[in-house]
C-alpha positions as CSV (number, residue, x, y, z in Angstrom):
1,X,-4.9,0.3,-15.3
2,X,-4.0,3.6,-14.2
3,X,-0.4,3.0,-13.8
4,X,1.9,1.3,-14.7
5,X,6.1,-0.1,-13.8
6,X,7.5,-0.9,-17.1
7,X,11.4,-1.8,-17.8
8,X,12.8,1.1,-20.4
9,X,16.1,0.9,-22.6
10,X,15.8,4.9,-23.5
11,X,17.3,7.6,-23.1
12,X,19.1,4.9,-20.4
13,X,18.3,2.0,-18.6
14,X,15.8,2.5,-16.1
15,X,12.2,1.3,-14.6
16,X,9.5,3.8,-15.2
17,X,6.7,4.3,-13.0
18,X,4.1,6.2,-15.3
19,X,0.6,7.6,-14.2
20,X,-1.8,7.7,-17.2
21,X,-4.3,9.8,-15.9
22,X,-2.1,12.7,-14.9
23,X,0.9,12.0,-16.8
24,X,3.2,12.3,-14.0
25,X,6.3,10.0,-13.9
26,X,9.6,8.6,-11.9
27,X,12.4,7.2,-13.9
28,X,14.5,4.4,-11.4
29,X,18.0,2.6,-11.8
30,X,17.4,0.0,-9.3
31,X,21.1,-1.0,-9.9
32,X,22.5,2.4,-9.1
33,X,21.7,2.6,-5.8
34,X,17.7,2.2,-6.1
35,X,18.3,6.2,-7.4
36,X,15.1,7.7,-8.8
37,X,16.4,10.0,-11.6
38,X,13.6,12.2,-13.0
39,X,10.2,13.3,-11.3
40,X,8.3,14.6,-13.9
41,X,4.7,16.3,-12.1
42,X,2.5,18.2,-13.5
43,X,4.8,19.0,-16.7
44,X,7.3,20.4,-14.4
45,X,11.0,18.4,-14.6
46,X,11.7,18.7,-10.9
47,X,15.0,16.9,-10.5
48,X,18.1,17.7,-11.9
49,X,20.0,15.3,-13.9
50,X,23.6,14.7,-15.2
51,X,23.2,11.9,-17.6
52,X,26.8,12.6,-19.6
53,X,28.2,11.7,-15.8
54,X,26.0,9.0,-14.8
55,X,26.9,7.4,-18.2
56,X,30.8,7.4,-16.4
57,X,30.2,4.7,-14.3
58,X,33.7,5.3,-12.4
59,X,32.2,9.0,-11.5
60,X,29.9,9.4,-8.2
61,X,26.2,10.8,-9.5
62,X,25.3,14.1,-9.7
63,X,21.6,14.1,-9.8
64,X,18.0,12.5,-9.1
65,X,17.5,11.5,-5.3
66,X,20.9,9.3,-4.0
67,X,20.1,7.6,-0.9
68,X,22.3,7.1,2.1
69,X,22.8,4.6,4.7
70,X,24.8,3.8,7.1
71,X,26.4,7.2,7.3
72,X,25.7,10.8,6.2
73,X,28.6,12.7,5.4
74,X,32.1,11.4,5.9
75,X,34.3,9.7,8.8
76,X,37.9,11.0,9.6
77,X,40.1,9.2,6.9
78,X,36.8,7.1,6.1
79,X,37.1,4.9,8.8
80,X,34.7,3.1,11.6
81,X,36.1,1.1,14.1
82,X,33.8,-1.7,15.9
83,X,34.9,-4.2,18.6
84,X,38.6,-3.3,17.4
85,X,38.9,-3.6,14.1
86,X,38.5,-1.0,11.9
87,X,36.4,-0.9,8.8
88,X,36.7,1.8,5.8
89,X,33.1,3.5,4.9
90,X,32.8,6.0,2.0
91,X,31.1,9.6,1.7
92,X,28.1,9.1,2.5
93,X,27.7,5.0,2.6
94,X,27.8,2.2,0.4
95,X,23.7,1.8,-0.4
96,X,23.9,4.4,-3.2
97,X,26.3,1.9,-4.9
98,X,24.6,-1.0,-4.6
99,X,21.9,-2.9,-6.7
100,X,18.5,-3.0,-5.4
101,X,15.5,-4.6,-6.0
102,X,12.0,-2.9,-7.2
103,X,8.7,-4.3,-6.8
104,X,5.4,-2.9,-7.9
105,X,3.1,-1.9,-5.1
106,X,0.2,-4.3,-4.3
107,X,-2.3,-0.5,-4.6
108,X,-0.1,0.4,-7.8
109,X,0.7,4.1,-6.3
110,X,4.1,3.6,-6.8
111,X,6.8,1.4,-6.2
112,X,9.2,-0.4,-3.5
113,X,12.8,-0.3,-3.3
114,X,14.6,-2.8,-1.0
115,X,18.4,-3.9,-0.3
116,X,19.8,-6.4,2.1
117,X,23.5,-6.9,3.1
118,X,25.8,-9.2,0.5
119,X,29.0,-9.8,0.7
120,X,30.5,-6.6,-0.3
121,X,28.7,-4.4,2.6
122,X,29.5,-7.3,5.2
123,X,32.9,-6.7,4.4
124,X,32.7,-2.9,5.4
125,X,29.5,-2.9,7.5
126,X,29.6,-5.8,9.3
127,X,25.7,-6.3,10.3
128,X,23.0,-8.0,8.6
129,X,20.0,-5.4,7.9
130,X,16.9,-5.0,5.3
131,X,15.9,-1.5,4.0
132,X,12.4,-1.6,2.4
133,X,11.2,2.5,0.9
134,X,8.0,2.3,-0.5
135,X,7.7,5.7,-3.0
136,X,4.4,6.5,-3.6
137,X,3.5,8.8,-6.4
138,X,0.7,11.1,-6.2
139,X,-0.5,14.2,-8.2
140,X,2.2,16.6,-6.7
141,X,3.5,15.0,-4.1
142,X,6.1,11.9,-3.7
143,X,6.2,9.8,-0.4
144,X,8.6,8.2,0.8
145,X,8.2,5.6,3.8
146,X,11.4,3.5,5.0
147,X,11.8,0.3,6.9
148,X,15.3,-0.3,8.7
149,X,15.6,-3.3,10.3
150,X,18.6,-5.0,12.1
151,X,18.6,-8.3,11.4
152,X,21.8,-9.1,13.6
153,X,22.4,-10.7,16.7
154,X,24.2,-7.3,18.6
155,X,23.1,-4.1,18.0
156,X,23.6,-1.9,14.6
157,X,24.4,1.7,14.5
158,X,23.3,4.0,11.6
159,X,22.9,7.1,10.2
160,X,20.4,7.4,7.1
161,X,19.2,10.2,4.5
162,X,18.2,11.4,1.6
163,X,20.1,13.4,-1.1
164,X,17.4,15.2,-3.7
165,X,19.1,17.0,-6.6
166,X,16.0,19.7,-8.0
167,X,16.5,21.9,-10.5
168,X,16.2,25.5,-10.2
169,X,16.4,28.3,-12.9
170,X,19.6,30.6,-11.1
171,X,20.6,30.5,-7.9
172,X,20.8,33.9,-7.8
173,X,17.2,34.5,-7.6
174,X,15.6,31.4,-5.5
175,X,14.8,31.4,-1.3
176,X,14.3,28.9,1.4
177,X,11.8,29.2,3.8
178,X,11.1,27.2,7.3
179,X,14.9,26.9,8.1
180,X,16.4,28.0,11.7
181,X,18.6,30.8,12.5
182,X,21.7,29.0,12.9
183,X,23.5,26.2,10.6
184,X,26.7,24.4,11.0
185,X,28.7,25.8,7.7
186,X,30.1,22.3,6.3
187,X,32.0,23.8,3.9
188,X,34.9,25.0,6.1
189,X,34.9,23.5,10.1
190,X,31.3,22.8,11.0
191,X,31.9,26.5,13.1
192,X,28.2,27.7,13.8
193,X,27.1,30.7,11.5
194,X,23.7,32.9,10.1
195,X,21.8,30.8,8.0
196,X,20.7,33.8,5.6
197,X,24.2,34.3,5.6
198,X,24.8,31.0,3.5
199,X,21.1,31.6,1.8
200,X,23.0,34.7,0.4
201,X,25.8,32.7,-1.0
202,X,24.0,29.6,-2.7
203,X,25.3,30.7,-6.4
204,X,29.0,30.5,-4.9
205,X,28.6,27.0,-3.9
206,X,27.4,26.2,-0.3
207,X,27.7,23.1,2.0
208,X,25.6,23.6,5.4
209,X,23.2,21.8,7.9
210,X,20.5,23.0,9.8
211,X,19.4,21.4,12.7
212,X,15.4,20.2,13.3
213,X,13.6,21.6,10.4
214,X,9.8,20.2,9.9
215,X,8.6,22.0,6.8
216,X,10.9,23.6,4.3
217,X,9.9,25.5,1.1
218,X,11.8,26.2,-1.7
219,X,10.7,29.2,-4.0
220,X,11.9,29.3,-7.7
221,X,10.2,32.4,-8.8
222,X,11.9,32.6,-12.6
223,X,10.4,28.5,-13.0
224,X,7.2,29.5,-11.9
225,X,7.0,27.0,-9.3
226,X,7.4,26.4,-5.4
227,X,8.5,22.8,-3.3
228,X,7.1,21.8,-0.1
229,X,9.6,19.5,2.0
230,X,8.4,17.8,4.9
231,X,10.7,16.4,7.4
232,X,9.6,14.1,10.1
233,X,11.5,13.4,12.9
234,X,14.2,11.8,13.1
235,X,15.0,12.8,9.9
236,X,14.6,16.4,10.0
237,X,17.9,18.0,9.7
238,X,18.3,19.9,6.2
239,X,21.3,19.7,4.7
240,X,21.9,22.8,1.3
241,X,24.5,22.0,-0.8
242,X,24.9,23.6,-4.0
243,X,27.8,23.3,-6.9
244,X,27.6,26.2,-8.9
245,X,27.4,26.0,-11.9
246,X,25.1,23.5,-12.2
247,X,21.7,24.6,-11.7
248,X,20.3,22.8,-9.2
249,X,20.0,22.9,-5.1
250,X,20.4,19.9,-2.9
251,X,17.8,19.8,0.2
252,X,18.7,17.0,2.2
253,X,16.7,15.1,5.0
254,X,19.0,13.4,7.1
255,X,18.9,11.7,10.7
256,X,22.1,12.5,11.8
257,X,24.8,15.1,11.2
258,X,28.6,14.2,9.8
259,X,30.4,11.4,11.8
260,X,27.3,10.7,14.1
261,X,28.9,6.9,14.7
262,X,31.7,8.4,16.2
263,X,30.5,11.4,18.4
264,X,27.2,9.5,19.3
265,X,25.1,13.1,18.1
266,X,21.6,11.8,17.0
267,X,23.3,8.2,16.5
268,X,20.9,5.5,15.9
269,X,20.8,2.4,17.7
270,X,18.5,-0.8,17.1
271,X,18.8,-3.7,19.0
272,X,18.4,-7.5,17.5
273,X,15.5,-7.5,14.6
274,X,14.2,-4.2,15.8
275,X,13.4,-1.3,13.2
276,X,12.9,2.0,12.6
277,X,10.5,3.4,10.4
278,X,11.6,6.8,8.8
279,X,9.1,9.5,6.7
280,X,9.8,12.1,4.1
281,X,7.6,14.1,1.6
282,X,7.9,16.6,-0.8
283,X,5.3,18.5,-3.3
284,X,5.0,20.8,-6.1
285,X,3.0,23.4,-4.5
């Protein structure tokens, strides 16, 4: 067998998914919020990693791919009010905090990741709902296909993304390629500014979003190496974040911009047991 899922103890708990002919391998804490924590592809460490803080289990992650559902982004004072009553919502959602389940694929290409609602989300999310992301791994390039379905009897709003952490040598000398003119600076007020304007300030810490992007490519000239990020529709906005001085760059695909269940921008809607399916890729190219 060419590959294998396997349940490791070192360097931390984790599943790996290890390819034998190529080497390549995904580290996973399923209950960390299904977060993949190293890529390893083609001898090239592509995420970036804070193990001393994911060790403090009190202290939000920095590193590997977070995912997040059912908001991107933050409410005003964390708060999301349906049929009257309010309920309080985190940064970002509550599936990066919760266990999930992993489950080899039946074609062994990778592996699937899949949470349902419990009684914690019910109490802040009040909708019944299945996310199934199948990962696949192959010789440079992860994919990543996601199932939402609303398994309630009224409709379920939702935002969803992704939240990769790569490493980069110094952010001083690393470019972006396939991103639009404008952004939305996140940082301050959302107020509408240059994109190569933010590009230019990545090693003094950066927080923007750029609306649809389909193919994003992150040079890394010092590393020797260059990433190819695909965005499909509807999850094609790019979010940049970086947190000098860490090195590493957040690209994020997400659906829906900050507070999307309150303004209605890109909002997604699915009616009783209907679903969305969502696509993301990226490569070592």
């Amino acid at each position: 067998m060419n590959t294998t899922l396997l349940k490791k103890d070192f360097p931390y708990k984790h599943w790996e998914y290890f390819n034998h002919q190529t080497g390549n391998r995904l580290r996973i804490v399923p209950e960390r919020g299904g977060l993949i924590t190293e890529w390893l592809c083609n001898g090239h460490d592509v995420l970036y990693f804070d193990l001393e803080r994911f060790q403090q289990e009190s202290k939000s992650v920095r590193g590997g791919i977070p995912i997040l559902f059912p908001i991107c982004g933050n409410l005003p004072r964390n708060c999301f009010c349906i049929d009257q009553s309010e309920f309080i919502i985190n940064q970002h959602g509550f599936a990066r905090d919760n266990s999930w389940n992993i489950d080899f694929l039946d074609d062994q290409q990778g592996f699937a990741l899949s949470l349902f609602e419990n009684k914690d989300t019910l109490e802040i999310f009040p909708y019944s709902f299945s996310i199934v992301i199948e990962v696949r791994c192959m010789i440079k390039t992860l994919y990543f296909d996601i199932k939402i379905t609303n398994l309630s009897k009224r409709k379920m709003p939702f935002s969803f993304g992704l939240h990769p952490y790569f490493n980069v040598k110094d952010l001083k000398n690393i470019s972006i390629d396939g991103l639009n003119h404008d952004c939305q600076d996140q940082k301050i007020d959302s107020s509408t500014v240059q994109t190569k304007k933010q590009l230019e300030n990545l090693h003094q810490g950066v927080d923007f979003l750029v609306r649809e992007s389909q193919r994003v490519i992150l040079h890394d000239p010092v590393a020797g190496k260059r990433l190819e990020l695909k965005h499909q529709q509807p999850m094609d906005l790019t979010v940049i974040w970086t947190d000098p001085p860490r090195n590493m760059i957040c690209i994020e695909p997400w659906t829906s911009p900050r507070e999307s269940l309150l303004t209605g921008d890109r909002k997604i809607i699915l009616e009783e047991q209907e679903f969305k399916k969502l696509q993301f890729e990226v490569s070592l190219i």
